[in-house]
C-alpha positions in Angstrom: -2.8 139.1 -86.1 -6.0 139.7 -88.3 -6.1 142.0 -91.6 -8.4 143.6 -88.8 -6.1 144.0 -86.5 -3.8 144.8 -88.5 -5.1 147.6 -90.4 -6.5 148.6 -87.2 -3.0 148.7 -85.8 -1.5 150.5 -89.0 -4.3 153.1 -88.8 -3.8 153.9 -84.9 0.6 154.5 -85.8 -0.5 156.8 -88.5 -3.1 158.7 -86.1 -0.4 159.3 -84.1 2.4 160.1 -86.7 -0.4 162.5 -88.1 -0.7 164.3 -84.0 2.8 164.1 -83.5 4.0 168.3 -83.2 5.8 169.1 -86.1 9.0 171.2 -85.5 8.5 175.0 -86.0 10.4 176.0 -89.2 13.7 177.4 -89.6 13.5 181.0 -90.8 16.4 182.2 -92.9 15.7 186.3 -94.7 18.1 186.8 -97.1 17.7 190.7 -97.9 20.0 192.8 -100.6 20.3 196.2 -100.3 19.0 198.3 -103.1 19.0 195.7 -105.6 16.3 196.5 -108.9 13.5 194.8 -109.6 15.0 193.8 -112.6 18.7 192.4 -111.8 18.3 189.1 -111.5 17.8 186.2 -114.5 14.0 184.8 -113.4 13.0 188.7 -113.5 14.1 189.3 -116.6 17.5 190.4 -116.0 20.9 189.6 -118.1 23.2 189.2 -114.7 23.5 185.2 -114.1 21.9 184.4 -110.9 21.7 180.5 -111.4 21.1 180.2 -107.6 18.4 182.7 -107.6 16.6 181.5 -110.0 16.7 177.5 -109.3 15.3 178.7 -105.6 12.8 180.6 -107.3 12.4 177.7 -109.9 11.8 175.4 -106.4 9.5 177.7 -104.6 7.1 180.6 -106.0 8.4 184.3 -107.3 6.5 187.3 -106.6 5.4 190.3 -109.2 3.8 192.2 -106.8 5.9 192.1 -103.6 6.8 195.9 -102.5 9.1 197.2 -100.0 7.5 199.8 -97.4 9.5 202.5 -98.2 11.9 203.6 -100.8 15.5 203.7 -98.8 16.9 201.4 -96.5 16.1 202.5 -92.4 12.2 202.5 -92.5 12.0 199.5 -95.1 14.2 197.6 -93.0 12.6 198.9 -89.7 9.0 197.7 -91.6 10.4 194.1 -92.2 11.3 193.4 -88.7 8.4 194.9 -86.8 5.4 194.5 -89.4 4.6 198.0 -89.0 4.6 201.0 -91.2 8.4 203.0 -90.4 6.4 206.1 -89.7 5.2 204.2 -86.7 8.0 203.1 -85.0 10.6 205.9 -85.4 12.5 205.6 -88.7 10.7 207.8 -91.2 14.6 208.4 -92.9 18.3 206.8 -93.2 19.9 206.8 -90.1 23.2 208.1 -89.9 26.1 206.7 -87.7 26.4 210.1 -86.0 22.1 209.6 -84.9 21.9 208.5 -81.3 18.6 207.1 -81.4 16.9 204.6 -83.8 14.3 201.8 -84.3 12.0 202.9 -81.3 12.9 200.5 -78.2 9.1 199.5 -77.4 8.9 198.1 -80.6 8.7 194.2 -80.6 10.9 192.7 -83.3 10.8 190.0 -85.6 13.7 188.2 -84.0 12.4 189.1 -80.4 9.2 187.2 -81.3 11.4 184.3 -82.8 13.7 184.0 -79.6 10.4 184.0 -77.2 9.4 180.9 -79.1 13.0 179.4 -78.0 15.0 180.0 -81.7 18.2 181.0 -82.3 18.8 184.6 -83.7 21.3 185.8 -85.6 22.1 189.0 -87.9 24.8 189.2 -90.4 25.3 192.0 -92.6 23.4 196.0 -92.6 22.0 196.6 -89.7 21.2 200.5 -90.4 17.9 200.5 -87.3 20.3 202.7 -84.8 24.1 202.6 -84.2 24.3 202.9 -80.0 24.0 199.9 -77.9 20.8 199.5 -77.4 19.5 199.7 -80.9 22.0 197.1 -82.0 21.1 194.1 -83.0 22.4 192.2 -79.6 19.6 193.9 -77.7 16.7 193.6 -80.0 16.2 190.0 -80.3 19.5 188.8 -82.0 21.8 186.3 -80.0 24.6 187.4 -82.2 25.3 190.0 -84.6 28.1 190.0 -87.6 28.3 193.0 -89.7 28.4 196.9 -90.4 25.9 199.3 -88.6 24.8 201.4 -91.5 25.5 201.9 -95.1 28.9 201.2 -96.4 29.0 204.8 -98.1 28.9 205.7 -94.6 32.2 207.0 -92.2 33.2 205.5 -90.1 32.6 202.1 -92.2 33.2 199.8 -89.1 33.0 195.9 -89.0 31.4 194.4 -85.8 31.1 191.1 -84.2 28.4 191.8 -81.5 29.1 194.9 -80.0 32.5 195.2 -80.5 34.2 196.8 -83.3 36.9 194.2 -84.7 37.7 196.2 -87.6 37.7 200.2 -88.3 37.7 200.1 -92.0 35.6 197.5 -93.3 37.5 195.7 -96.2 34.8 195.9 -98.7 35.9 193.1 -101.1 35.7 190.5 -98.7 32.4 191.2 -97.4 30.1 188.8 -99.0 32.8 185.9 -98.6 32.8 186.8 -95.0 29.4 187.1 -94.4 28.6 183.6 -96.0 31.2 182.1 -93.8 29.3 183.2 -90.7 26.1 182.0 -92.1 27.2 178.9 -92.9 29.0 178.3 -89.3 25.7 179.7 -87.8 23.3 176.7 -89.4 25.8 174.4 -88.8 26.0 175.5 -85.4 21.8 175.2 -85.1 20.6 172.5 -87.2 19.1 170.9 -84.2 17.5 173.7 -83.0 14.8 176.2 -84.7 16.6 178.5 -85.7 16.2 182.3 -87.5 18.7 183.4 -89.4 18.5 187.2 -90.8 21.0 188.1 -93.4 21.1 191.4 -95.2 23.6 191.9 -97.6 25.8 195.6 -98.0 25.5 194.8 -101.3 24.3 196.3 -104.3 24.5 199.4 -102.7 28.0 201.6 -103.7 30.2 201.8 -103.4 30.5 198.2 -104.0 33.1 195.4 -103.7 33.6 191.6 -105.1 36.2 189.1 -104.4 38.7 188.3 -106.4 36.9 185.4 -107.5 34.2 187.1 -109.3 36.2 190.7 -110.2 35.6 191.3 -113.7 34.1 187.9 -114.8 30.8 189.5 -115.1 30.1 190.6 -118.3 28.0 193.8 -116.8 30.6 195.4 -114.9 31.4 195.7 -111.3 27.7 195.6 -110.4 27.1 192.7 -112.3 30.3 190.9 -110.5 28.6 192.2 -107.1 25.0 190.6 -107.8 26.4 187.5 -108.9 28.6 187.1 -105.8 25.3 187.9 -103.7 23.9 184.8 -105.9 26.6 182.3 -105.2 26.0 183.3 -101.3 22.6 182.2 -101.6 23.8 178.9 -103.2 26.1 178.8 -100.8 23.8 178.9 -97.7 21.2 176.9 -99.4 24.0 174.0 -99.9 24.4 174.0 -96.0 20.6 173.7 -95.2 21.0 171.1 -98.0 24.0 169.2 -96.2 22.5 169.6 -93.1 19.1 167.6 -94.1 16.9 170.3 -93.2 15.7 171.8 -96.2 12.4 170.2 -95.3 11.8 172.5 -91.3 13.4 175.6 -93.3 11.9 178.5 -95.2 14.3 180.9 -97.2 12.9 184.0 -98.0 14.9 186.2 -100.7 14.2 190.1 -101.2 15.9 193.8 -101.4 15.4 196.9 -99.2 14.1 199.4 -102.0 14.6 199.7 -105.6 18.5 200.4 -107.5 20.0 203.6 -106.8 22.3 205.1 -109.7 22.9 201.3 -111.4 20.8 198.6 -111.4 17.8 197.8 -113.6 14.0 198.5 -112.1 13.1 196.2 -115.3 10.3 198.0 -116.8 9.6 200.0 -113.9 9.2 203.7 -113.5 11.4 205.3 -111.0 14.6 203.9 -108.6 15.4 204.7 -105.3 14.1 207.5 -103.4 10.8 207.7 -105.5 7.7 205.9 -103.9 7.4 205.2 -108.2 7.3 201.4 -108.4 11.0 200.9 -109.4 11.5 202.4 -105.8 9.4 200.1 -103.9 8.8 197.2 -106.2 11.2 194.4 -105.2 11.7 190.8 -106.7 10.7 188.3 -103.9 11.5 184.5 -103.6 10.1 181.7 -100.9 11.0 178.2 -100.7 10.3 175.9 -98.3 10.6 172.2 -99.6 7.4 170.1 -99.5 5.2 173.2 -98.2 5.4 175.8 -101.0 4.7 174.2 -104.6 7.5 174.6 -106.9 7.5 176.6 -110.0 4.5 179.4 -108.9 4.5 182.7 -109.9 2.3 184.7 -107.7 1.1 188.1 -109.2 -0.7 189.1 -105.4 -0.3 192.0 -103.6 2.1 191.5 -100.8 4.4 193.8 -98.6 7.8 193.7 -96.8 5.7 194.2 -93.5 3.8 191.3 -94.2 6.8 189.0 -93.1 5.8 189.3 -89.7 2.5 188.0 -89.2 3.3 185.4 -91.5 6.3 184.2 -89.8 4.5 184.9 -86.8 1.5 182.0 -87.6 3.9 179.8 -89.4 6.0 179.7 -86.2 3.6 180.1 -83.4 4.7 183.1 -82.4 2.7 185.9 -80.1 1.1 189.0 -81.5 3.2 192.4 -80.2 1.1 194.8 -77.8 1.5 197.0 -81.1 -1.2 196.2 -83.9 0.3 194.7 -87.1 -0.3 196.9 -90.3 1.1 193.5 -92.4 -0.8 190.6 -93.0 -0.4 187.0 -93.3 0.4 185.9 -96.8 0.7 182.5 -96.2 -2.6 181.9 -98.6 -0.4 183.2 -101.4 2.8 181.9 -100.1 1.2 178.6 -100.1 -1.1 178.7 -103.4 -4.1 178.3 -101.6 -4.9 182.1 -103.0 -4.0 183.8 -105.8 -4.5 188.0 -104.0 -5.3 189.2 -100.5 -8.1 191.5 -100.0 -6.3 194.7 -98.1 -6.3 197.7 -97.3 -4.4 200.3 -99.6 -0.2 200.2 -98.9 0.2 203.8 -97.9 3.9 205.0 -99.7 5.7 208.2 -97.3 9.0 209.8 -98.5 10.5 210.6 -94.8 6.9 211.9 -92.9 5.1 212.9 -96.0 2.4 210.5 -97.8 2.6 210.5 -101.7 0.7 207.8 -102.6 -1.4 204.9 -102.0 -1.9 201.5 -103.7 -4.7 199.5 -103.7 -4.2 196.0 -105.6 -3.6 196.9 -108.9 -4.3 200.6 -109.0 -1.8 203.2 -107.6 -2.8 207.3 -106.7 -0.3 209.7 -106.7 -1.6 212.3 -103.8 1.3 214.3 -103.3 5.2 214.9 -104.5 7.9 216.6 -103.3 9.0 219.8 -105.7 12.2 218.3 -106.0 14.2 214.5 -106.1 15.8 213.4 -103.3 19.5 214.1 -103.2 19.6 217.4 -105.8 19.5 220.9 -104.9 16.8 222.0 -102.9 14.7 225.3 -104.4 15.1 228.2 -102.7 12.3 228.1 -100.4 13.4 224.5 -99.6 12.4 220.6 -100.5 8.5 220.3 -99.5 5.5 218.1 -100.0 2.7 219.3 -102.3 -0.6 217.9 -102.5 -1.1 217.4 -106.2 -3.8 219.8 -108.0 -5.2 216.4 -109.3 -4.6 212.8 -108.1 -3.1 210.5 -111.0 -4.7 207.3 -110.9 -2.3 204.4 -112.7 -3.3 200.8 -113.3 -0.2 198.8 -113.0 -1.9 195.5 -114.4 -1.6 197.4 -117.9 0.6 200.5 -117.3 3.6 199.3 -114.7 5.8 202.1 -115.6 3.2 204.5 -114.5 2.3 206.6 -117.7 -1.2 206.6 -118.3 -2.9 208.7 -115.4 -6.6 206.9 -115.8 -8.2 209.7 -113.0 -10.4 211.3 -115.0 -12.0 208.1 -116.5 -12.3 206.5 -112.7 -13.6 208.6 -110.5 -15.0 206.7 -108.0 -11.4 204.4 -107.7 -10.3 207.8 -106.7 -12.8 208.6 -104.2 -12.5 205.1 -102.6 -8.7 205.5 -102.0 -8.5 208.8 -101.0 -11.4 208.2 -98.5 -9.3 205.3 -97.4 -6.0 207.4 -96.6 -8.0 209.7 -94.3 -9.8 207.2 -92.2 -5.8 205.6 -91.7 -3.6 208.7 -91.6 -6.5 209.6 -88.5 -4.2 206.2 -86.6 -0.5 207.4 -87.6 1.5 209.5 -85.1 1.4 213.4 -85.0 4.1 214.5 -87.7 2.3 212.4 -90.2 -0.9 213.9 -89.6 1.1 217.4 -89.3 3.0 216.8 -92.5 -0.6 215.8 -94.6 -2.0 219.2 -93.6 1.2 221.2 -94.4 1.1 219.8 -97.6 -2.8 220.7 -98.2 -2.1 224.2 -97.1 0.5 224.0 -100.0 -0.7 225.9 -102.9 0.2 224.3 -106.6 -0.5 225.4 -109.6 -3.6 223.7 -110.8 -1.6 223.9 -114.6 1.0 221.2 -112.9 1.5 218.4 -116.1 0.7 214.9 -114.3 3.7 213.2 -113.5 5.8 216.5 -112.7 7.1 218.2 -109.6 4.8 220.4 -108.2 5.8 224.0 -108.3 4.0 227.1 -105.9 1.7 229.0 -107.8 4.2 232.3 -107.2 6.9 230.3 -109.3 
């Protein structure tokens, strides 16, 4: 053979290496459940996530990466349909009592993932709808390992499928046991795409850690609970490891909505149940070996409903009937950019829109007269437009504090001509709830940053 030929030859084989189809990637969501933006080591925290932080160290961390809504249903309903919660049926926490749930014409994540021939499996909170056919066995998941709701929540059942296989969920052994069915589960796929959906009970209370990490923490309980959730991790990144497919797999790492009464926001204003940042912020961690550089920190705009289109195109999945309000962050996943042109990410507390962020500016349109879970006022918890919008730059001001309205008038009028034109596309007790709360009357004296009170008060 010539050098011609040869090279000739050599030049053909890689051609053809270069055409062969690659093998979809594994996709494996690793979700905590009210976990602060603050609470683990590479975000600042003093709880040892060693895990954590060498996958964040291996892939690319996230500043900006916000949940859709600040308690658990509608973010979680938002994750696995790319679509706002107010959309699809779960404006609030479900309750195990509810008999509906995550709407049923709603295409999810994992129903887009199985259509493509992977295998599906949820273990851990489900908390989109309790009766058979919201459970996760008939919306896209092959099997299902885990408790319904919240485990604050009675009955606290623990199911395999749809059957119940224990009635009191033993809440010290839930992370062990969950990582035990994860790791059987990849073991079980490795030679088959595979999706793997795993949302921990845990941070949320009342919370629970195996004897193995009870009390070695030296932040308490909830310290010993976040550092179990990190060995997990390490524990189900070991088995992609073992099973030499760290290369086809992308591990995503994120929380539902902010801390609730422990837990660190970091230097965040609010927690959960406030569409402030700390209630919606989230940390948020990719890797996938050889396709995301190592070591990035991307300070882009990104949102928990953005998992879905970006999975979707990474994947080859179809587009739902439904239009997608998420979009694909692969760009920033990737490197290739460092921010997303987007429309604003519209925050609601149950029907009602507060507020609106548009890259790094945040407006405050409306608030409740009360927090979520103290007394209501007499004349009960509603939403009240704000006399004035506050306008926040969270490049400079991430706890919220500065209200920059007055001094940017036109970022005001931009956004709030935004929220009209969108609100005009969201279902009927959105757009009832936005003109109850204009019909609200305030009292134009209201301090920025407090609860609006009627002007009769």
């Amino acid at each position: 053979m010539t050098r011609r030929e040869f090279l000739a030859a050599a030049g053909l084989m890689t051609s053809r290496l270069v055409a062969a189809p690659a093998r979809t990637p594994n996709i494996v969501f690793i979700l905590c459940d009210d976990l602060g933006y603050g609470d683990l080591g590479c975000y600042g925290s003093k709880i040892r996530t060693p895990n954590l932080d060498r996958l964040a160290a291996e892939g690319v961390r996230f500043t900006n990466f916000c949940a859709a809504d600040p308690v658990c249903s509608p973010s979680r309903a938002a994750l696995l349909t790319g679509r706002y919660p107010t959309r699809v049926g779960v404006p609030r926490v479900l309750f195990p009592q509810d008999q509906d749930g995550l709407n049923l014409d709603e295409v999810t994540m994992a129903n887009m993932l199985r259509d493509r021939g992977y295998k599906t499996m949820c273990i851990g909170k489900w908390h989109l709808g309790r009766p058979e056919p919201y459970l996760p066995t008939s919306r896209g998941f092959d099997a299902y390992f885990g408790i319904p709701y919240s485990n604050d929540m009675t009955p606290r059942v623990l199911m395999h499928n749809t059957e119940v296989i224990e009635q009191t969920a033993a809440l010290d052994t839930l992370t062990e046991r969950y990582t035990e069915q994860a790791k059987k589960f990849i073991d079980a796929s490795k030679d088959s795409p595979f999706f793997l959906y795993m949302p921990h009970t845990y941070p949320h209370i009342p919370l629970g850690a195996s004897p193995r990490f009870r009390g070695k923490s030296p932040l308490g309980l909830y310290g010993d609970v976040v550092e179990e959730v990190d060995w997990s991790v390490g524990e189900v990144a070991n088995s992609i490891k073992q099973n030499r497919i760290e290369r086809e797999t992308l591990i995503l790492f994120s929380s539902d909505n902010g801390p609730w009464y422990q837990g660190s926001p970091g230097k965040l204003r609010g927690r959960k149940n406030t569409t402030y940042e700390g209630g919606v912020r989230e940390p948020f961690i990719a890797r996938w070996t050889g396709r995301i550089p190592a070591g990035r920190v991307c300070d882009g705009l990104a949102s928990m409903m953005d998992i879905f289109p970006t999975v979707a195109r990474l994947c080859g999945g179809a587009s739902p009937p439904k239009p997608l309000d998420g979009i694909d962050i692969w760009p920033l996943l990737s490197g290739e950019k460092q921010s997303i042109e987007r429309a604003p990410l519209l925050y609601f507390d149950n029907w009602d829109l507060q507020c609106a962020r548009w890259m790094n500016w945040k407006l405050h349109v409306a608030r409740h007269n009360t927090a979520a879970y103290t007394p209501a006022p007499p004349a009960g918890r509603h939403s009240y437009l704000l006399p004035h919008p506050e306008l926040y730059n969270l490049a400079v001001d991430p706890d919220e504090s500065y209200d920059l309205a007055a001094q940017n008038p036109q970022i005001v009028d931009r956004i709030q001509t935004q929220i009209v034109e969108m609100l005009k596309g969201f279902p009927e007790p959105v757009q009832r709830a936005w003109a109850e709360a204009q019909g609200r009357k305030v009292d134009p004296a209201t301090p920025a940053g407090a609860y609006p009170r009627p002007v009769h008060q």
